[in-house]
C-alpha positions in Angstrom: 2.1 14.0 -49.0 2.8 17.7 -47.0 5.1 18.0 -44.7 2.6 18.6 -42.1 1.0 14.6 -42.7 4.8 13.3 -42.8 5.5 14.6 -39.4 2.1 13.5 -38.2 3.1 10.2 -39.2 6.6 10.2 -37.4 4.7 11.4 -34.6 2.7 8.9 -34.3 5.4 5.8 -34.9 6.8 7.4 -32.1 4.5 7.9 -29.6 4.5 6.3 -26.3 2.0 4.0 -27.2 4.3 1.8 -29.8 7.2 2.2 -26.9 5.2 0.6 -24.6 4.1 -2.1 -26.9 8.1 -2.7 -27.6 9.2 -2.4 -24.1 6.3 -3.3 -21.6 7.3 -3.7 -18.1 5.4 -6.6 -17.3 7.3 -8.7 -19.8 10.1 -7.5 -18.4 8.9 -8.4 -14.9 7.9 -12.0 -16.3 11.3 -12.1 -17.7 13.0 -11.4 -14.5 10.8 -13.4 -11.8 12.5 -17.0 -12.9 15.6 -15.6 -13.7 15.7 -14.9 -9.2 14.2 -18.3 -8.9 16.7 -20.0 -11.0 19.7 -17.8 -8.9 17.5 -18.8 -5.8 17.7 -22.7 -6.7 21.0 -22.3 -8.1 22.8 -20.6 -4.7 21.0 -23.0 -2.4 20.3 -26.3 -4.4 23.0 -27.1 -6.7 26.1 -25.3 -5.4 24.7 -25.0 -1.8 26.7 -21.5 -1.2 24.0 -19.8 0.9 23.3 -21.5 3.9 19.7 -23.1 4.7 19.3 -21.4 7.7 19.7 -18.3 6.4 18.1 -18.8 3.1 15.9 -22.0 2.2 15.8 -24.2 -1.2 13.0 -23.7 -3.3 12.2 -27.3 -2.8 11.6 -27.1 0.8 9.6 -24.2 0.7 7.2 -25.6 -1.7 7.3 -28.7 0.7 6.6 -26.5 3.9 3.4 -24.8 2.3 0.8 -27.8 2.8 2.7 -28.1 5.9 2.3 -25.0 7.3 -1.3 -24.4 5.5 -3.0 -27.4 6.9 -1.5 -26.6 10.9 -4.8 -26.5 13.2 -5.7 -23.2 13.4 -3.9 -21.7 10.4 -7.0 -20.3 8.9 -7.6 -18.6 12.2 -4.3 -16.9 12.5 -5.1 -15.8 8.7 -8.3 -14.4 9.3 -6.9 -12.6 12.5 -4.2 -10.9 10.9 -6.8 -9.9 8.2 -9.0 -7.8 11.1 -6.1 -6.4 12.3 -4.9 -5.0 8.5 -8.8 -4.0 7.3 -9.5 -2.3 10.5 -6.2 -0.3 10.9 -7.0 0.5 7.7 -10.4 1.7 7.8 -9.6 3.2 11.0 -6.8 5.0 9.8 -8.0 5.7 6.5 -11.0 7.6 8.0 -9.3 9.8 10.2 -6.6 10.5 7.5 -9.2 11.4 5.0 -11.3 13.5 7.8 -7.9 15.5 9.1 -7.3 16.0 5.4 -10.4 18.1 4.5 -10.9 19.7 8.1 -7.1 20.7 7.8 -7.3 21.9 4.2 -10.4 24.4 5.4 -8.6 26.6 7.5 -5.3 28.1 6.9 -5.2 28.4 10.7 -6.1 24.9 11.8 -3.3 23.7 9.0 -0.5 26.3 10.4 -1.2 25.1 14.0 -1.8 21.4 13.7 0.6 20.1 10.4 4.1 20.5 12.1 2.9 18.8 15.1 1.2 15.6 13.1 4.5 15.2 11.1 6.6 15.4 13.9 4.3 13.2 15.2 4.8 10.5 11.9 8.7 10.6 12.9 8.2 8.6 15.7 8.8 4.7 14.6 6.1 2.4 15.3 8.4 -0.1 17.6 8.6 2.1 19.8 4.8 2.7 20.0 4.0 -0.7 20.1 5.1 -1.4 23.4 3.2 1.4 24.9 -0.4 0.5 22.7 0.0 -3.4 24.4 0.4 -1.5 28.1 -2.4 0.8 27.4 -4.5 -1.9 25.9 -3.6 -5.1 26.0 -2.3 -8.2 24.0 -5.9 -8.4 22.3 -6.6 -7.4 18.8 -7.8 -3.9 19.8 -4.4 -2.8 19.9 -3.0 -4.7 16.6 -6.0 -2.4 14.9 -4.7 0.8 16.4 -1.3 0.1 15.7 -2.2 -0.5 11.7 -4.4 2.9 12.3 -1.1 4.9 13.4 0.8 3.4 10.7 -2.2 3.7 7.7 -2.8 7.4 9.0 -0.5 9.6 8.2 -0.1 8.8 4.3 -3.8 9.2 3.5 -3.6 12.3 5.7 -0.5 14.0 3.8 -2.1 12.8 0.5 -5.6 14.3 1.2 -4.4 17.5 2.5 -2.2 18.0 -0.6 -4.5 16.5 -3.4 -7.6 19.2 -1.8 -4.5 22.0 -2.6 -4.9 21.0 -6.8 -8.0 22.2 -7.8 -7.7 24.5 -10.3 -8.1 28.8 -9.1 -10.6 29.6 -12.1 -12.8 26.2 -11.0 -13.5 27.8 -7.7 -13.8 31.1 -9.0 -16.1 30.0 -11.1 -17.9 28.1 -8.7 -17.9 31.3 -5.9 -19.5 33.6 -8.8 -22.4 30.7 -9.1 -22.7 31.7 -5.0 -22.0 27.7 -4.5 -21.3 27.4 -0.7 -17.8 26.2 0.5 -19.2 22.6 0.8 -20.2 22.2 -2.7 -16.5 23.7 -3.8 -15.4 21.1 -1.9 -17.9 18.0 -2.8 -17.9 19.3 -6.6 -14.2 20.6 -7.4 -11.6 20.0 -4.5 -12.4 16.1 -3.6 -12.6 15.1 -7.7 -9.5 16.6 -8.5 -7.5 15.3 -4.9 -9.0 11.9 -5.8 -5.9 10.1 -7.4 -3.7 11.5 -5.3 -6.1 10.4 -2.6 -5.9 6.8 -4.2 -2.1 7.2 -4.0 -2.3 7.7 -0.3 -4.6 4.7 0.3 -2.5 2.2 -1.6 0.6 3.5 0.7 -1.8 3.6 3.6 -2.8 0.2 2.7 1.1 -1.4 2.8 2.0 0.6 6.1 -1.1 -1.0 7.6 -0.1 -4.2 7.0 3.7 -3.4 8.0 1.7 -1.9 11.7 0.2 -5.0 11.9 3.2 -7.1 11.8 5.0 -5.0 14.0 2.4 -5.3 16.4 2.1 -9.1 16.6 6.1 -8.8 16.9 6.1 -7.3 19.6 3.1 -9.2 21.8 0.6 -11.3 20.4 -1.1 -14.4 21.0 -2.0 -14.8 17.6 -1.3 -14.1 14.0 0.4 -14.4 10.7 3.8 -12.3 12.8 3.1 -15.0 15.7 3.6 -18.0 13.4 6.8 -16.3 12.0 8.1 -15.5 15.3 7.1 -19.5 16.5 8.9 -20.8 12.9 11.6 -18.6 13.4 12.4 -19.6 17.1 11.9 -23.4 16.0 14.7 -22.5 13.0 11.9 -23.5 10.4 13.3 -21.1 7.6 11.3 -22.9 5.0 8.0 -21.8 6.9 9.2 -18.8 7.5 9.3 -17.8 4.3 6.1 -19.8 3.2 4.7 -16.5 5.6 6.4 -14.2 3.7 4.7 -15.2 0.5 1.5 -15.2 2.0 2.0 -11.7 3.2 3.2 -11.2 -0.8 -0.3 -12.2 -1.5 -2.1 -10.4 1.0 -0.4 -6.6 0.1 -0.8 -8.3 -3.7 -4.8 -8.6 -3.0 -4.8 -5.0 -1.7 -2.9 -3.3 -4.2 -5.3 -4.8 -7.2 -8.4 -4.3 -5.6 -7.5 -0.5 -4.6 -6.0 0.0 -8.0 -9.7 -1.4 -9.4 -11.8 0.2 -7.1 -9.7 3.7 -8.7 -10.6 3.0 -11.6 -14.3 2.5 -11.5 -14.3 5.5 -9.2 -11.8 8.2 -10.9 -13.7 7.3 -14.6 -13.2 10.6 -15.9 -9.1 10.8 -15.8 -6.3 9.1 -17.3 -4.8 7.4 -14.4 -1.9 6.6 -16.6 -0.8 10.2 -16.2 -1.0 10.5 -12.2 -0.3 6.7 -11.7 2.9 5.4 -13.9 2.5 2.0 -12.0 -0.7 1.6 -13.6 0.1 2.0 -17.0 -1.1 -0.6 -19.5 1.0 -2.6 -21.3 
């Protein structure tokens, strides 16, 4: 055997692959999820150190969840919230993504109009909140907006920077085949921006859900944030917290069918090199 087949070998005993085989993080994550749940039982069940109010058994929240499930009109305040997170999200997403590629056309427009949208971005969305329910109301207009402010600026930011990555000679290349500045765009700048596009939507998606919260915090009638502010007031910790699992599942739901809907889409990369989180085990 050369020397040249001998370190090919090593090389390949080495690679990532056979690390990640050895040390895959879901197995870790699988590993560590009942090791919290025993703590969790252990600091509130058996030595009772933490108290119920501030943090409930394990046993109590799995008795709250039928509880709190079957109330009259719990699938209502479910399908509420929902609205409010897919429109702010749409909503957002839409005028994130357009901003994006007007901004990334024009030097000038992204000179005069990028400092003022981040400074914008700085201001929390408490303190908008208040102003969207004078403007508008305490209907469900105003819970979409909110999650629309919140979604926006990440799909912006991520657009405008993943238009920046196409490669000089592509467009070169495309400019001496006379290929107008839409076709660059359609054919070279979106393709390569798409998984950091992707990126931006899965953030986009978890801030609109955070907006919508927020929102129903501050004034609502309805709503997954109403119930929680109604258990909370009533010092029901265990429903509270049966909320904050289904809010678990929701941004869960999101995350996967974003992260699937990537891959179908972006079939021609490796999303394992742009998207660590993605990797597979």
């Amino acid at each position: 055997m050369t020397r040249t087949e001998q370190m090919a070998q090593i090389a390949i005993a080495q690679s990532p692959k056979s690390k990640r085989k050895r040390f895959s993080p879901y197995i870790v994550t699988a590993a560590i999820l009942p090791m919290l749940l025993l703590v969790w039982w252990l600091a509130t069940t058996v030595t009772k150190s933490v108290s119920p109010i501030l943090l409930p058994t394990p046993e109590s929240v799995w008795a709250a969840i039928p509880r709190v499930i079957g109330a009259m009109g719990f699938g209502d305040q479910v399908m509420r919230t929902l609205i409010e997170i897919a429109g702010g999200f749409l909503l957002g997403g839409l005028v994130g993504f357009g901003l994006g590629l007007l901004l990334s056309a024009s030097n000038r427009l992204r000179g005069a109009y990028l400092p003022f949208l981040s400074a914008l971005e700085a201001i929390p969305t408490v303190i908008i909140a208040p102003i969207i329910i004078a403007w508008i109301g305490f209907g469900i207009e105003g819970k979409i907006l909110q999650a629309a402010i919140a979604c926006f600026y990440a799909v912006f930011i991520t657009t405008l920077s993943g238009l920046g990555l196409a490669e000089p000679n592509a467009i070169n290349l495309m400019r001496s085949l006379r290929a107008s500045k839409w076709q660059i765009m359609t054919k070279v700048r979106i393709p390569t921006a798409l998984p950091v596009i992707f990126g931006g939507l899965q953030l986009g998606a978890t801030t609109a859900i955070i907006g919508a919260i927020v929102s129903e915090f501050i004034g609502s009638t309805g709503g997954l944030g109403y119930l929680m502010l109604r258990y909370r007031g009533g010092y029901d910790t265990a429903a509270y917290w049966v909320i904050i699992f289904i809010f678990l599942i929701i941004g869960l739901t999101v995350y996967l069918t974003i992260w699937y809907i990537e891959k179908k889409v972006v079939f021609w990369r490796d999303v394992a090199i742009t998207r660590p989180d993605l990797e597979k085990a």
